[in-house]
SEMI-63414 format. One record per atom (N, C-alpha, C): x, y, z. Coordinates in steps of 0.001 Angstrom, whole numbers, padded with zeros to 6 digits, always signed. Atoms other than C-alpha are relative to their C-alpha. Example, Ala and Ser with C-alpha at 12.3 -4.5 7.8 and 13.67 -1.06 7.14 Angstrom:
BEGIN
+000890-001190+000000
+012300-004500+007800
+000900+001200+000000
-000820-001190-000060
+013670-001060+007140
-000770+001090+000730
! end
This chain:
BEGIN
+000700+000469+001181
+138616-094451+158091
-001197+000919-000225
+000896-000822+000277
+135905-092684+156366
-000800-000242-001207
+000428-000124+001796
+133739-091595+153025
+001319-000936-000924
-000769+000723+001027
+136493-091926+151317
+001058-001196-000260
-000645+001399+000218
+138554-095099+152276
-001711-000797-000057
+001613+000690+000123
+134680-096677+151810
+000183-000284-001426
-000310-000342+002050
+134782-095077+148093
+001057-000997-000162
-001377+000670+000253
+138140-096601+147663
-000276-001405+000250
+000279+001552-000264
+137064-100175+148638
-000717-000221-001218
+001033+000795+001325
+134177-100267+146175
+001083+000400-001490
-000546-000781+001727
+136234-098251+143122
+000852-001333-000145
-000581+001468+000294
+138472-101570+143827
-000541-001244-000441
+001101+001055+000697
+135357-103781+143331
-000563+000405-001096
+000979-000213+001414
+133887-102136+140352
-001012+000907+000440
+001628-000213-000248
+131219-100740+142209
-000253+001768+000592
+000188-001723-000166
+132234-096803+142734
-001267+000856-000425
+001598-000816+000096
+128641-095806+141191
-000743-000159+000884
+000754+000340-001257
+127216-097388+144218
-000286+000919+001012
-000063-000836-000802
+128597-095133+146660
-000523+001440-000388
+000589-001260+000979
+126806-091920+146446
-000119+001147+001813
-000457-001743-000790
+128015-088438+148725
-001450+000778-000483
+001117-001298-000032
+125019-086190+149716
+000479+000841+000659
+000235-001452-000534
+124118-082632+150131
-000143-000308+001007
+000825-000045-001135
+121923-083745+153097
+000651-001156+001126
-000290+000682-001318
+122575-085382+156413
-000575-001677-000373
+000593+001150-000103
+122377-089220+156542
+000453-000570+001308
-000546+000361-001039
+123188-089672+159899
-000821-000561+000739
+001292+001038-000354
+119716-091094+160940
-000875-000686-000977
+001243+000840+000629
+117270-093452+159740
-000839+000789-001476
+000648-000965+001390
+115046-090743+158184
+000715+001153-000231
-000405-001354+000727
+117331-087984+157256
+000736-001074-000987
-000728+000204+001204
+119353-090849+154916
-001567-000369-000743
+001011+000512+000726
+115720-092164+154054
-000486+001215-000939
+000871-001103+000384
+114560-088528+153032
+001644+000613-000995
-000953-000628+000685
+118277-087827+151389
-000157-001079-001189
-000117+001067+001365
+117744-091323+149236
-001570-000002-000402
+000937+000400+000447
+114322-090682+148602
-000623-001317+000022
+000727+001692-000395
+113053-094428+150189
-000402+000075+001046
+000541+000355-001206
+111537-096053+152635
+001043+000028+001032
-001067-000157-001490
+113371-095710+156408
+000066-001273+000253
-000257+001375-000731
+112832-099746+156581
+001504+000277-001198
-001145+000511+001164
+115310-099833+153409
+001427+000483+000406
-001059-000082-000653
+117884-098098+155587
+000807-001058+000458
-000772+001042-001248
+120748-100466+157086
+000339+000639+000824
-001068-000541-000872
+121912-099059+160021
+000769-000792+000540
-000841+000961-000566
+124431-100014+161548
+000358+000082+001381
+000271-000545-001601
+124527-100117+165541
+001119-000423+000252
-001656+000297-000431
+128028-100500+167216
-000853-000815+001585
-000260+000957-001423
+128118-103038+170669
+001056-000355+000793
-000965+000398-000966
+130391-103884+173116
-000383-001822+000620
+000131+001083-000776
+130160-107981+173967
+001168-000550+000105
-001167+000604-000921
+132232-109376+176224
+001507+001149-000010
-000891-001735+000395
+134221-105817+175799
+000428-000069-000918
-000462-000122+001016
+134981-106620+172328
-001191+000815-000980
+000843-001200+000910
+133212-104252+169425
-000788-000668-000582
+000552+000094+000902
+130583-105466+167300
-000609+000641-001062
+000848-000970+000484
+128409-104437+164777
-001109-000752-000456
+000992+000941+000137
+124970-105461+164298
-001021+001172-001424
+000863-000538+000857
+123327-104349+160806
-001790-000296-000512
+001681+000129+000161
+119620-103856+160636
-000872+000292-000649
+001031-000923+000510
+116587-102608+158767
-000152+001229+001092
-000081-000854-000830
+115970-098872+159436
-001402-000048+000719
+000784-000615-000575
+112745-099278+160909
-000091-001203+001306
+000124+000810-000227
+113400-101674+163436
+000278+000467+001610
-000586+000275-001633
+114482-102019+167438
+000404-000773+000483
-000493+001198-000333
+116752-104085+168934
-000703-000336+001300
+000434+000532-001382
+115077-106246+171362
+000674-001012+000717
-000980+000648-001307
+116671-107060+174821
-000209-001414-000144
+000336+001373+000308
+115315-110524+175083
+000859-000875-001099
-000467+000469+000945
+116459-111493+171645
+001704+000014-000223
-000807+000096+000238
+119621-109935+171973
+001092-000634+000717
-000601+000841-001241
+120555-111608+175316
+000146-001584-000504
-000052+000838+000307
+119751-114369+174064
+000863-001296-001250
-001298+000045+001336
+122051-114738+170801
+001147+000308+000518
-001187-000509-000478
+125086-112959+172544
+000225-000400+001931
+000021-000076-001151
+124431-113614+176061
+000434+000977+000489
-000248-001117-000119
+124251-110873+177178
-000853+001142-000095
+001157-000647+000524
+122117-107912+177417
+000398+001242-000989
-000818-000902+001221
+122790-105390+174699
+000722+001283+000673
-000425-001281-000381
+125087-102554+175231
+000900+000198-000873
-000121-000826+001539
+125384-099813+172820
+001931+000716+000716
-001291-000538-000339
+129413-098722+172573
-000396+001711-000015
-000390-001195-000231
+129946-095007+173898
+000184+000467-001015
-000398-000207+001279
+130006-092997+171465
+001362+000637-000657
-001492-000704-000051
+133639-090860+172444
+000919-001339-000855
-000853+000944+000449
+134813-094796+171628
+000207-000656-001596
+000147+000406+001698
+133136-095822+167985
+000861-000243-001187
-000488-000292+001148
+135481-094237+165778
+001836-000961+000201
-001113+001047-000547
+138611-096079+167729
-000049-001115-000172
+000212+001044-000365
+137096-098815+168207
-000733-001196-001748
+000471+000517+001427
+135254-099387+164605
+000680+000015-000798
-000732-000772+001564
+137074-096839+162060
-000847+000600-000457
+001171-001061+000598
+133808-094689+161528
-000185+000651+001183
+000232-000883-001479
+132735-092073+163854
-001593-000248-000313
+001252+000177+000088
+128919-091939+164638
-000599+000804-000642
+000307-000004+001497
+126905-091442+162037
+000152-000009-001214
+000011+000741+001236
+128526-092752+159601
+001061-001445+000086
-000380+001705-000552
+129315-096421+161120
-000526-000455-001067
+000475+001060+001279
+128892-098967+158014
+001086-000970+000587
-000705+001273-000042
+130407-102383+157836
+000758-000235-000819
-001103+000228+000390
+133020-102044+155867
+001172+000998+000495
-001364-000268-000556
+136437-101507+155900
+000030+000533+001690
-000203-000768-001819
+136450-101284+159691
+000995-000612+000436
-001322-000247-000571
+139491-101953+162167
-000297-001869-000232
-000400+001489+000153
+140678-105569+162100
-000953-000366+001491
+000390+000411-000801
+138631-107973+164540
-001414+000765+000756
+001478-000077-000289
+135351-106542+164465
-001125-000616-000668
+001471+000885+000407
+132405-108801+164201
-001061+000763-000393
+001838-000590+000137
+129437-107862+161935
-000969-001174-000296
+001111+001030+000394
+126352-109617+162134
-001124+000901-000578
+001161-000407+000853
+123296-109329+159776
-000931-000261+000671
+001063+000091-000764
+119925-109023+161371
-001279-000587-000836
+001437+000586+000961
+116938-110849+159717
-000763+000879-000368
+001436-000935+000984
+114525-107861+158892
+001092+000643-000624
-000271-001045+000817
+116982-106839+156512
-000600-001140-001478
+000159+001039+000747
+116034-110477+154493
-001498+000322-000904
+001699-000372+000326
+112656-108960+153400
+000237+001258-001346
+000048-001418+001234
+114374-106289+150579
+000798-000485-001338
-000673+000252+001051
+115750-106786+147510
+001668+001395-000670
-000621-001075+000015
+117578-103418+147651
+000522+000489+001281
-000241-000683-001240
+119304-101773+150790
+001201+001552-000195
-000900-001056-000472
+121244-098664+151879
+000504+000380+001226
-000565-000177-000805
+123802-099146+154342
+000760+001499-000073
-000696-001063+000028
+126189-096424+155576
+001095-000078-001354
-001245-000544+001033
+129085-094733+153193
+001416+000404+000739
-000970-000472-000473
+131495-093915+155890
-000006+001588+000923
+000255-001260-000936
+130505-090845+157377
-001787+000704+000034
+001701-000219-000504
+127279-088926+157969
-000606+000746-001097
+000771-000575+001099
+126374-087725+154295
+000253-001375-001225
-000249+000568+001279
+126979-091198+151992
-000716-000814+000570
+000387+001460-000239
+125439-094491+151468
+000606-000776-001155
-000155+000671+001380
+125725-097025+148986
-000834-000999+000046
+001196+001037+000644
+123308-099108+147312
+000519-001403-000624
-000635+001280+000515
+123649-102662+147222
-001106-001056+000152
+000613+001069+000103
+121776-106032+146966
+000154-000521+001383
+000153+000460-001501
+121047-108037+150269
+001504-001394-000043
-000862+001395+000603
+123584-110966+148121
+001554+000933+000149
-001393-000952-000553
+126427-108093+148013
+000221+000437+000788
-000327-000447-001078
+125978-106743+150881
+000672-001239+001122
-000427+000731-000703
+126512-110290+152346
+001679-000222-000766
-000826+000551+000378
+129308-110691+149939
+001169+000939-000059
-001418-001413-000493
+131706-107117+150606
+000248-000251+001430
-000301-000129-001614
+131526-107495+154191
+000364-001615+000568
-000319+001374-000570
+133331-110461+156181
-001372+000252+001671
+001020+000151-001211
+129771-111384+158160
+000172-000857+001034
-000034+001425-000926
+129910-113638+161108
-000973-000649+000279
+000654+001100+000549
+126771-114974+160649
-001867+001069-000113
+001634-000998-000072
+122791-113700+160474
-000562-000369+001876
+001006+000207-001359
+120797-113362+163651
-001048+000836-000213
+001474-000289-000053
+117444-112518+164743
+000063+000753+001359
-000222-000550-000688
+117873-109908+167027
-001170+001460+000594
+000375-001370+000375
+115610-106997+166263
-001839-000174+000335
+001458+000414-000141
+111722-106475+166678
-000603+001621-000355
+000735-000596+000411
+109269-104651+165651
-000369+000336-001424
-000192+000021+001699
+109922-105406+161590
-001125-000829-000461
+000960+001090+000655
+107347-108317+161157
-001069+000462+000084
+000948-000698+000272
+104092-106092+161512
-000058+000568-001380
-000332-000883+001002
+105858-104343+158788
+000422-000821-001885
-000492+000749+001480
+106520-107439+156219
-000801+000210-000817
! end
């Protein structure tokens, strides 16, 4: 999976202007923040997991950190980030450009609370030069979420 089965999802929803292919690297925080011209909180990233050896994905604000504590505590478990040789197997994106859609059957995404603070976001596009721009209401409503959590820290200094 990639850019363009991504593209191809939204052009099916209507929403192909969304997705938007850069010149520049968006494969971190601030190189998509500095390719979309925004803030690095307005980033989603999207972090891949391994609980209970099954895949997750946990989408966040970009300026954020997942904290152990929090995340043990929601998943039981202490966080652990999937390998990255495994991602693209295991998701359907390779790293840096992990998003929450169209990914492999039976992967859980959860939404992280400091993304609840924007009216605008920019998750991934499928590989490591796209995003797409969506509402915090569409973004819950393209992606099959499994529920919100509170996972993350260091965002509420920043509300």
């Amino acid at each position: 999976m990639s850019y363009q089965t991504a593209k191809q999802y939204f052009d099916q929803l209507g929403l192909a202007e969304r997705v938007t292919h850069l010149d520049e690297s968006s494969a971190t925080v601030l190189e998509a923040a500095q390719a979309l011209n925004c803030e690095p909180a307005h980033i989603a990233k999207t972090l891949s997991f391994l609980v209970n050896e099954q895949p997750i994905l946990v989408v966040m604000a970009g300026d954020t950190k997942v904290d152990n504590h929090k995340f043990k505590t929601e998943f039981r478990q202490r966080p652990r980030m999937m390998p990255g040789a495994q991602v693209e197997d295991a998701i359907g994106h390779a790293p840096g450009g992990v998003c929450p859609f169209v990914t492999k059957p039976g992967v859980k995404i959860f939404l992280d609370a400091s993304l609840k603070r924007f009216a605008t976001i920019y998750p991934g596009g499928g590989d490591d030069h796209s995003a797409v721009k969506l509402s915090l209401d569409e973004l819950e409503k393209y992606i099959d979420v499994e529920r919100w959590v509170d996972v993350c820290k260091g965002w509420l200094v920043n509300a």
